[in-house]
C-alpha angles and dihedrals in degrees: 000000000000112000124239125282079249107052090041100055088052077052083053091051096043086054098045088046102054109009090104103050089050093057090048097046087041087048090055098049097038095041096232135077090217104052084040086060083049105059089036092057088046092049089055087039092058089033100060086043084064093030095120106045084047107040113108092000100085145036097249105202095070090044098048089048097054085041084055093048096043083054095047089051085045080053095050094052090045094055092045092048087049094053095049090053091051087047090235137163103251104235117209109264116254137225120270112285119256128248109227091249080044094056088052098044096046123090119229082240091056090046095041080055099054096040088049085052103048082068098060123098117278094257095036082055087049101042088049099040095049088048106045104018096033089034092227130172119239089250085052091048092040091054095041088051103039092231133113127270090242084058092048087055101052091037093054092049096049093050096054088043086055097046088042091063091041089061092044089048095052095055 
């Protein structure tokens, strides 16, 4: 059933409002823009399916960026599923790519630390991302991820300490 011209257009202004943060936030997970467009466009596919029984009734940036994090970690199996079957050597994931005014913008130091964090471990990269990049509090990455604060703590502080020794290590 198609939802009403109402409801729809709040779906259009829910797109145009935070379409481009959760690509950014999917692009840095996931290691690529294009995957990270990817994920985004399913979350808003599944969510106007369900537009009807959810419009009015919740707060929707938490949930889309759970929903964001739960597809990047769908994109992750898929890709590792892909590469098994192509019997294929599983390369590490690497940072965003860089728009041409981005690469100029940009600082080596800025560049050295996404590439350092593209080889973290997938929650290590979106603890840290949702911390640092999203700006969320320990309570907000807990609930996206489904995992404790505590969690959310020690995994904070291992991440920092490995990307810490990457950067070292680069130098």
């Amino acid at each position: 059933m198609r939802p009403s011209a109402e409801p729809t257009d709040d779906l259009a202004g829910l797109f145009r409002a935070h379409y481009l943060e959760l690509v950014r936030l999917a692009a840095f997970i996931v290691g690529d823009v294009a995957a990270g467009e990817d994920v985004v466009q399913d979350v808003f596919v599944r969510l106007h399916e369900r537009w009807d029984a959810l419009a009015g009734q919740w707060d929707p940036q938490p949930y889309l960026r759970t929903a964001v994090v739960n597809g990047c970690r769908s994109a992750f199996k898929r890709r590792a599923s892909q590469l098994r079957w192509q019997t294929a050597v599983a390369a590490e994931p690497t940072a965003p790519p860089l728009t041409a005014e981005e690469s100029v913008l940009l600082s080596e130091d800025r560049r050295r630390l996404l590439a350092a964090l593209a080889v973290l471990p997938r929650r290590r990269r979106e603890v840290l991302v949702l911390r640092f990049y999203v700006g969320l509090s320990e309570a907000e990455i807990a609930s996206t991820l489904g995992i404790s604060p505590g969690t959310v703590k020690s995994t904070a502080a291992r991440g920092l300490d490995a990307l810490a020794r990457i950067l070292e290590e680069g130098r």
